[in-house]
N, C-alpha and C positions, 0 to 999 in steps of 0.2 A: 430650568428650575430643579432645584434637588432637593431628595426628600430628607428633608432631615426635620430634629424637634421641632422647631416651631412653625416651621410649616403644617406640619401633621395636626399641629395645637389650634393651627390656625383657621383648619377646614370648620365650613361653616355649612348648614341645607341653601343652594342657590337656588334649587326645583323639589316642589313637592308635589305628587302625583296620590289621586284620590279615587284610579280608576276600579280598584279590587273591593269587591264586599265582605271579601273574607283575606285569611291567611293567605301570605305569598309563601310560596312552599319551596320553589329555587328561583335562581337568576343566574343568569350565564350570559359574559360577553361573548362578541363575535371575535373572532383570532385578531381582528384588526383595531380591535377597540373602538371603533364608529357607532356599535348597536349592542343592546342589550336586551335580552329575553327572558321573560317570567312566565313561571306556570301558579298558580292558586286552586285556594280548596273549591273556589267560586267555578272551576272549571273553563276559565280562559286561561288563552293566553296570549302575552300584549309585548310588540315591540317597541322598544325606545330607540329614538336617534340619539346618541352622546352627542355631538358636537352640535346638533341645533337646540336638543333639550323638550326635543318635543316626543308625543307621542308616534308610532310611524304605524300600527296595527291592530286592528283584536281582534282573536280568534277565535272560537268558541268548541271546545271539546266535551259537547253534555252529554252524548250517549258514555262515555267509554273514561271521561275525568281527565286528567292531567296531573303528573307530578313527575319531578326531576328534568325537567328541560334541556336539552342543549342545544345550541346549534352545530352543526358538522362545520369539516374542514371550508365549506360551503355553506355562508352562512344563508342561502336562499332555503336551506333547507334544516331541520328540526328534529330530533330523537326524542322521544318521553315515553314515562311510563305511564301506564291506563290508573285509576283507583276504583274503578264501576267494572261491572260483567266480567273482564277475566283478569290478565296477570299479562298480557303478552305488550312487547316492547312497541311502538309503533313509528316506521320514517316516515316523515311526512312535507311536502313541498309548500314552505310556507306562504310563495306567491299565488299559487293558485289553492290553495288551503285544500290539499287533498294527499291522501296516504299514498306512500310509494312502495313499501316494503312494511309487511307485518313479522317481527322475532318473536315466535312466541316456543316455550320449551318450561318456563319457570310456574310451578303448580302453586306459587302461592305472592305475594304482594314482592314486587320489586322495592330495594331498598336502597338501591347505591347504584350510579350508570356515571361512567369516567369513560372522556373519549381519547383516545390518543390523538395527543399535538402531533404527529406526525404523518400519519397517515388515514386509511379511513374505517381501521378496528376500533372497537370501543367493549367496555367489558358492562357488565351487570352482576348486581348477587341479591339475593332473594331472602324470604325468610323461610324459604323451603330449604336454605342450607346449604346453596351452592352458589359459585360462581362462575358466568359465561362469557366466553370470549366470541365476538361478532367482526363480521365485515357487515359492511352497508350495501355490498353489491350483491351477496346472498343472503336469502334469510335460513340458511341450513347455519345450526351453531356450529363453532370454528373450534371449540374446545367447550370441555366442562369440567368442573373440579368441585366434588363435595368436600364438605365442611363440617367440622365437629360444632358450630353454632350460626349466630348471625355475622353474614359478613359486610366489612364495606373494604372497600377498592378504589386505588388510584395509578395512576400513569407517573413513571418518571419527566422530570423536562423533555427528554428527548425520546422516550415514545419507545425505549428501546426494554425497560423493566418494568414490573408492577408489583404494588405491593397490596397484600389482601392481610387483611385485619381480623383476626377469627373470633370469637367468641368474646371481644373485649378483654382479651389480657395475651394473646400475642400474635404478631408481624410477621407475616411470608414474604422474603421477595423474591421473586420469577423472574426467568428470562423469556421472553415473548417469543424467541424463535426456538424454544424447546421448555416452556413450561409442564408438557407431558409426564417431565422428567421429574418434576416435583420440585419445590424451593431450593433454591441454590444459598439459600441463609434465612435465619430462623431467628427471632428474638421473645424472650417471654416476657411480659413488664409484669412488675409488682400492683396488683389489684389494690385500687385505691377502698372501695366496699363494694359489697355483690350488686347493691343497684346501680351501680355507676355502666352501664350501656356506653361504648362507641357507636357515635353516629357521623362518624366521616372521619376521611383519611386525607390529606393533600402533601405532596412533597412541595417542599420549597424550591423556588422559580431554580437557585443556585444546586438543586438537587444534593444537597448536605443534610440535611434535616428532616424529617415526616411529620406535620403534626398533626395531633388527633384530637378530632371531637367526642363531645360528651355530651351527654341527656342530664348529666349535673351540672355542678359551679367549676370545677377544673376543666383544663384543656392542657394537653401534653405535647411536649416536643423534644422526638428524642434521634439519633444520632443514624443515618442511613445505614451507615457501614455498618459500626457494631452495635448500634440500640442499645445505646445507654440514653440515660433522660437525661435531659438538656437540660432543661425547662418545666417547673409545670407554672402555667397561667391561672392564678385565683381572682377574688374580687368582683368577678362578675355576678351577676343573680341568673340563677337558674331553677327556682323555684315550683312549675309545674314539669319539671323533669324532656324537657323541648328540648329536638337536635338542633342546638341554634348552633350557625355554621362560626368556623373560624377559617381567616384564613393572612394569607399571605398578603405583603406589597410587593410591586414587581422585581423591588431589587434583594426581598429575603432579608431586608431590617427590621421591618414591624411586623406586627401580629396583632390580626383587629379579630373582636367579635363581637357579635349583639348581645344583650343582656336581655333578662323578662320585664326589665324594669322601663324598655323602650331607648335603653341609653347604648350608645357605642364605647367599646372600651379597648384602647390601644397599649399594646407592651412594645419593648425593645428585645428582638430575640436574642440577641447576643448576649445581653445582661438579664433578661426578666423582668427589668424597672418598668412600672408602668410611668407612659410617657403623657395619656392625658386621660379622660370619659369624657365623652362629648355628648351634648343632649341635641337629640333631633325633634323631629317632629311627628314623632311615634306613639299612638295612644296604647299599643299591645304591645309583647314581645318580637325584639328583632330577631325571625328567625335567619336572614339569612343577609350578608355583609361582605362586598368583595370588593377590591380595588379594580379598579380598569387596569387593564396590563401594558396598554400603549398612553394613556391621556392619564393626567394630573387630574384624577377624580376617582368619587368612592361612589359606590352606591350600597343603598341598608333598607330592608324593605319589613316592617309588619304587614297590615293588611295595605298598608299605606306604600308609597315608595319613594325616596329620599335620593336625590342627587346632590354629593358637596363638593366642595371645590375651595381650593385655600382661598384667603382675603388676605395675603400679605404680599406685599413684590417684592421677589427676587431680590436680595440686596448686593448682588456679587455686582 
């Protein structure tokens, strides 16, 4: 099946999941797209099986909190950051629910953790103003680079550059095997108004494009090489000022994000035409919205969590 409009039009909630009492704060597939993992301000966190649709775990992280979840190259095992007691990053084995490695270096709330598709570094940035580069097999940092504000951070497709987001109005991108050296390209964007906050960064699957989250109603997509804007994405509500995520489909044609209003709202990145708004089963703001990168499904989460899946068949 392919994704094109009306398939997209077509998705519909198959599974609606009622396990969080609060805000879902990330979601992360597994590389393989079988599994999906949430952290919440409630302090679990809960495995999904994709393909049976069921729940598969819940974990519970009340001393130390949970937010930004991921699973490693292995999805047996988990990276997040604390929101209770300190600041530091923690690995942890999610079969036998126990910590493996603690990263800790960053003196104030983590705000962004991108792991590399490629191997087993993964970066972090803080609001202390810096950003750290990790392996999983030490917890000594691998790198660090201060920052003139708050940053967020992401991995190319292939694990090979990263681009770190400064202060909400411009783009570094690094080369991983000599980022010491400082950016190897630079882009500044036009400030849409001073409260407009970046709250995430993702490149597109096709690695052409970046686009960026906002704590406002826009979301931007602009051009890897030389950062011009592509794109900017409006129409959605973002009314309490929430880093509600955007992101990608697996093949870099659409552009989803959640709204405050509980509703999903899909464009065409090539064109900017929105393609549909879809109402789910959302009583708060969708903060967080990501397609499966292997399986024909979306998942969108409030405090609630929404699995959907087209209702049309294939007509080829």
């Amino acid at each position: 099946m392919k994704l094109v409009d009306n398939v997209i039009r077509s998705m519909r909630v198959a599974k609606l999941y009622k396990d969080n009492q609060d805000q879902i704060t990330n979601i992360h597939y597994s590389n393989d797209g079988m599994n999906i993992i949430t952290s919440s301000a409630d302090d679990q966190i809960i495995i999904y099986d994709c393909e049976k649709g069921t729940q598969k775990r819940t974990l519970n992280s009340k001393k130390y909190g949970v937010d930004l979840i991921h699973f490693t190259q292995n999805k047996a095992h988990a990276v997040h950051a604390s929101t209770k007691e300190n600041d530091i990053i923690r690995y942890m084995s999610l079969n036998e629910n126990k910590y493996i490695r603690y990263f800790g270096g960053h003196d104030k709330r983590v705000v962004t953790l991108a792991m590399n598709p490629a191997d087993e570094t993964f970066l972090s940035g803080s609001l202390d103003k810096s950003i750290r580069l990790w392996d999983l097999r030490s917890n000594h940092c691998q790198g660090l680079m201060k920052l003139a504000g708050r940053p967020v951070a992401a991995f190319d497709p292939d694990g090979l550059i990263f681009a770190a987001g400064i202060n909400s109005e411009s783009v570094k991108l690094y080369d991983l095997r000599s980022f010491d050296k400082g950016p190897f390209s630079s882009f500044k964007l036009q400030a849409d108004s001073k409260e407009i906050e970046w709250t995430g960064l993702k490149f597109a699957p096709d690695g052409k494009s970046i686009l960026i989250s906002t704590n406002g109603s826009v979301i931007k997509l602009i051009d890897s090489y030389n950062g011009s804007t592509l794109q900017s994405f409006t129409g959605h509500l973002n009314s309490k000022q929430l880093p509600l995520e955007a992101s990608f489909s697996p093949d870099s044609q659409f552009v989803i994000s959640g709204s405050s209003d509980g509703r999903i709202h899909i464009w065409n990145s090539e064109n900017g035409q929105k393609v549909c708004v879809l109402n789910g089963d959302h009583k708060g703001p969708v903060q967080c919205v990501q397609f499966n990168p292997k399986y024909m499904m979306m998942a969108s989460a409030c405090s609630n969590m929404s699995f959907w899946l087209p209702t049309i068949d294939d007509e080829v």
